[in-house]
Backbone atoms as SQL, in Angstrom:
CREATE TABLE atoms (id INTEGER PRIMARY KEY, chain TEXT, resi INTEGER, resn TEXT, atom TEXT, x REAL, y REAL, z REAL);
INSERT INTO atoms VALUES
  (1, 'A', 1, 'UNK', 'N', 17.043, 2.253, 12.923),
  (2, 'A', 1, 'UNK', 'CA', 16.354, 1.331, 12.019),
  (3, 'A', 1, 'UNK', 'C', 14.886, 1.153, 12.417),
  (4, 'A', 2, 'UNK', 'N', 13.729, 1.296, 11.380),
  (5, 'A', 2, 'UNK', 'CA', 12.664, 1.046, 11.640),
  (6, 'A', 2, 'UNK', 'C', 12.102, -0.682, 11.724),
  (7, 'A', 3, 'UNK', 'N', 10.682, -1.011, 11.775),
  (8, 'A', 3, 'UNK', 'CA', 10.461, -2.322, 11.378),
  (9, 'A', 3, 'UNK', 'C', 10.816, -2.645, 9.971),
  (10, 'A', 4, 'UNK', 'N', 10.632, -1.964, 9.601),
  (11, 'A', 4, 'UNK', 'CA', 10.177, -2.416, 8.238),
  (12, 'A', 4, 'UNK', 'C', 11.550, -3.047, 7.224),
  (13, 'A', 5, 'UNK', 'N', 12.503, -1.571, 7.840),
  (14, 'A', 5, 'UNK', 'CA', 13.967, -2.016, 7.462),
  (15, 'A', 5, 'UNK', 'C', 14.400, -3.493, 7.713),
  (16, 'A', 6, 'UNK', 'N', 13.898, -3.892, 9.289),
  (17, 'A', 6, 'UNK', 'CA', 13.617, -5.272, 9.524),
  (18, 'A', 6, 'UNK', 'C', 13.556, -6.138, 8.946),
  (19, 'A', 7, 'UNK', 'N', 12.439, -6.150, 9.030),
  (20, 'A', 7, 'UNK', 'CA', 11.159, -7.290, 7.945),
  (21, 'A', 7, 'UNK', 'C', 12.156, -6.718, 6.534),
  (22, 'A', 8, 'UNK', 'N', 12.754, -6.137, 5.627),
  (23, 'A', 8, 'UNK', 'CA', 13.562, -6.163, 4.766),
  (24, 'A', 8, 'UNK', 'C', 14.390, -6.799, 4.365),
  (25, 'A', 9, 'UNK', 'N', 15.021, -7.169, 5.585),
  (26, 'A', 9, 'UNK', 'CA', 16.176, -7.707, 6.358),
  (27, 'A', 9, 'UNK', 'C', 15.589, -9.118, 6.142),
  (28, 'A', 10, 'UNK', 'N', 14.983, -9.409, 7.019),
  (29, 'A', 10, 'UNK', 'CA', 14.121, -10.857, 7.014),
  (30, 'A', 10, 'UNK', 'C', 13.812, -11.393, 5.737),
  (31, 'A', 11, 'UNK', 'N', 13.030, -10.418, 4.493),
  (32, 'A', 11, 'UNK', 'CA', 12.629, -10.722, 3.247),
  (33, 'A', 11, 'UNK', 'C', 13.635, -11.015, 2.020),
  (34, 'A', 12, 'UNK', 'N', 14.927, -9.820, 2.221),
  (35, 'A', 12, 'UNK', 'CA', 15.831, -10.692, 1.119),
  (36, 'A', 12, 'UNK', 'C', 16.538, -12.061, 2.074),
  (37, 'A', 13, 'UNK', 'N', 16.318, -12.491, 3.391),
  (38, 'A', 13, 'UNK', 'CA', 17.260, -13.551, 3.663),
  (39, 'A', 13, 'UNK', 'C', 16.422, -14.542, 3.406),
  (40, 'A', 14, 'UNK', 'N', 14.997, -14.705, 3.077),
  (41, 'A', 14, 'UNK', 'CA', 14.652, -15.803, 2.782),
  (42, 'A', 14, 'UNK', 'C', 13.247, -16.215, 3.852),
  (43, 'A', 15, 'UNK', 'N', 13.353, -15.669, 4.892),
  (44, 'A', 15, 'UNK', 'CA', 12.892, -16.303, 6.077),
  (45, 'A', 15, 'UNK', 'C', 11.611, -15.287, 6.088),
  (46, 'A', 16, 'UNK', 'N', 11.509, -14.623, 5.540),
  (47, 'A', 16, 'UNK', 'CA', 9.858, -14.316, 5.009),
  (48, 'A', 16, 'UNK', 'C', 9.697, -13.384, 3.878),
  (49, 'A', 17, 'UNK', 'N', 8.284, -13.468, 3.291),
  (50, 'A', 17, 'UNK', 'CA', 7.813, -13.491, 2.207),
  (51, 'A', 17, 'UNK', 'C', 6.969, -12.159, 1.861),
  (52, 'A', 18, 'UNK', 'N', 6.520, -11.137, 0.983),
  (53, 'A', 18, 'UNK', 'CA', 5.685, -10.046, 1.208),
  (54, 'A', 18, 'UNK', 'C', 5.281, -9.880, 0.045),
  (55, 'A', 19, 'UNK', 'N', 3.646, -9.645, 0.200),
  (56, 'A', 19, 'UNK', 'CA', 3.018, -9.451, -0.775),
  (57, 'A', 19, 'UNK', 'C', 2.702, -8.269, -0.960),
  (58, 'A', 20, 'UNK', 'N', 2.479, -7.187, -1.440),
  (59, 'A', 20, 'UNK', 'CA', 1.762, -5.643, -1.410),
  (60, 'A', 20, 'UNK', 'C', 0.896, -5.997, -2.144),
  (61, 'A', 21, 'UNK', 'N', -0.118, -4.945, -1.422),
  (62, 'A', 21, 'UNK', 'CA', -1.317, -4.791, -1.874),
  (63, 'A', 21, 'UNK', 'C', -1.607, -3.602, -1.299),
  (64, 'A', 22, 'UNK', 'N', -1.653, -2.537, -2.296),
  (65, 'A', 22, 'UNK', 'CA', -2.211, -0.783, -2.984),
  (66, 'A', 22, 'UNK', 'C', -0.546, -0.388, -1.655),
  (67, 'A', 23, 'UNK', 'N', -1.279, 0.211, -0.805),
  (68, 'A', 23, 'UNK', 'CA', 0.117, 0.817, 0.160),
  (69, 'A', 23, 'UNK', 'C', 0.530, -0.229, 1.338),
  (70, 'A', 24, 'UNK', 'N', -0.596, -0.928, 1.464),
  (71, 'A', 24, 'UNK', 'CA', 0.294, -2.257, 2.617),
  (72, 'A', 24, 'UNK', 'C', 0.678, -3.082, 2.013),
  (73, 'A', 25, 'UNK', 'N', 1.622, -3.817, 3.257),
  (74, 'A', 25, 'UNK', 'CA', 2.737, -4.879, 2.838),
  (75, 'A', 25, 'UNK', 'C', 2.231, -6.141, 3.686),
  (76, 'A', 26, 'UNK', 'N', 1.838, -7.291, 2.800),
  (77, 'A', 26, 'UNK', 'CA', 1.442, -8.268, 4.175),
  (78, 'A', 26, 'UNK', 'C', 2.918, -9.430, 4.150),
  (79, 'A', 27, 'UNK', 'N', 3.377, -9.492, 5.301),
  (80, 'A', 27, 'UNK', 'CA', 4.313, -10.584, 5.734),
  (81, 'A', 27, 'UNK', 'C', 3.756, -11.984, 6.549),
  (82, 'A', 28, 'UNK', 'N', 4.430, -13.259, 5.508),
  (83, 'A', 28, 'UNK', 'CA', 4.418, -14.373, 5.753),
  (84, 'A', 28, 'UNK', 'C', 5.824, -14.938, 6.271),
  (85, 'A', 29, 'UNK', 'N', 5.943, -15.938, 7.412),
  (86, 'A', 29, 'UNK', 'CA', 6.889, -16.714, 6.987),
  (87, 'A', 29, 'UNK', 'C', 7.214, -17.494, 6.492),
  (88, 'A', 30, 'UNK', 'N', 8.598, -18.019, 5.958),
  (89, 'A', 30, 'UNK', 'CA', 8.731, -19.543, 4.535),
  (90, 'A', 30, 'UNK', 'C', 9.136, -20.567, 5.447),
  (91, 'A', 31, 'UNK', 'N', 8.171, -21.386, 6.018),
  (92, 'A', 31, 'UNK', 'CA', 8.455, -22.349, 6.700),
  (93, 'A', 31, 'UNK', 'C', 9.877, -23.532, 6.347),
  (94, 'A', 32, 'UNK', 'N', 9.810, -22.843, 5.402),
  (95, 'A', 32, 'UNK', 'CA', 11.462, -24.420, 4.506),
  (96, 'A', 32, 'UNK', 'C', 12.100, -23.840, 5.359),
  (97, 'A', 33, 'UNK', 'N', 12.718, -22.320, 5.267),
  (98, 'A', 33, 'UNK', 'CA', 13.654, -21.340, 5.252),
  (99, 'A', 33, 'UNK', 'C', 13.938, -21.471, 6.974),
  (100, 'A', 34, 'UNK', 'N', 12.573, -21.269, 7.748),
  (101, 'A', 34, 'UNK', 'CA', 12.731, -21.566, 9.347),
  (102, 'A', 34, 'UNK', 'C', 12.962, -22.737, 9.881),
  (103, 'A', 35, 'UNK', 'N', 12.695, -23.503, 9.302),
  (104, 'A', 35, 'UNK', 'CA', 13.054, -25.143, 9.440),
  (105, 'A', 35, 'UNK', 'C', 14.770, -25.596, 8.981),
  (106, 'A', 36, 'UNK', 'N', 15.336, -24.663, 8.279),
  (107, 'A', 36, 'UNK', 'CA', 16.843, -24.768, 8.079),
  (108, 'A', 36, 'UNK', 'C', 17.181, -24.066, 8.958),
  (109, 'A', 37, 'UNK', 'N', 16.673, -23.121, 9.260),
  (110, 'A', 37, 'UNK', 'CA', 17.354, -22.318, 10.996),
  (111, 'A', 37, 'UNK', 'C', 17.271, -22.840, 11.932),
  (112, 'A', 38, 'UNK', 'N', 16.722, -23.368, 11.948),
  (113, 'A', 38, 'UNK', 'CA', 16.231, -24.481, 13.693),
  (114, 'A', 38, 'UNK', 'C', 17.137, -25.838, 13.632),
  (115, 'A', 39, 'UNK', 'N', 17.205, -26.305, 12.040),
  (116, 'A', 39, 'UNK', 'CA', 18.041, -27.533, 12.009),
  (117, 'A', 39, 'UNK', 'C', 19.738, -26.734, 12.132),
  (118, 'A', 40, 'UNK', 'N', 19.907, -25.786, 11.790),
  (119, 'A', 40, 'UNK', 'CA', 21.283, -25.126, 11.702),
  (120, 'A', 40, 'UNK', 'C', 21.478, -24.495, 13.292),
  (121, 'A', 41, 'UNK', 'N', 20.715, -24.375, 13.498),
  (122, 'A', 41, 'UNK', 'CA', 20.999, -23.320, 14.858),
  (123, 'A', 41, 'UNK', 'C', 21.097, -25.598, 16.532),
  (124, 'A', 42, 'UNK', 'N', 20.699, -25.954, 15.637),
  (125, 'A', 42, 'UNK', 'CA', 20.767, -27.131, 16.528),
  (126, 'A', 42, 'UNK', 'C', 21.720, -28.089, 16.600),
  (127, 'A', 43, 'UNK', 'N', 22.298, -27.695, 15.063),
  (128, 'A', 43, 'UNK', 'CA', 23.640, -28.340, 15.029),
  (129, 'A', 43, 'UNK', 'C', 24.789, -28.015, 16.059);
């Protein structure tokens, strides 16, 4: 598996976001989305 497959991985679960622009891909994370992991992972 490469990154990108990754960050794929990451992008349909919610927990980040990607914009393209011409051949790059820029990745954000969705702060809601990491903030339910941290409250879930603390439970």
């Amino acid at each position: 598996p490469t990154v990108s497959h990754h960050l794929s991985i990451l992008v349909d679960a919610g927990f980040l976001s990607r914009e393209k622009r011409g051949k790059w891909a820029w990745y954000r994370a969705v702060p809601e989305r990491l903030e339910m992991l941290r409250s879930a992972l603390r439970a």
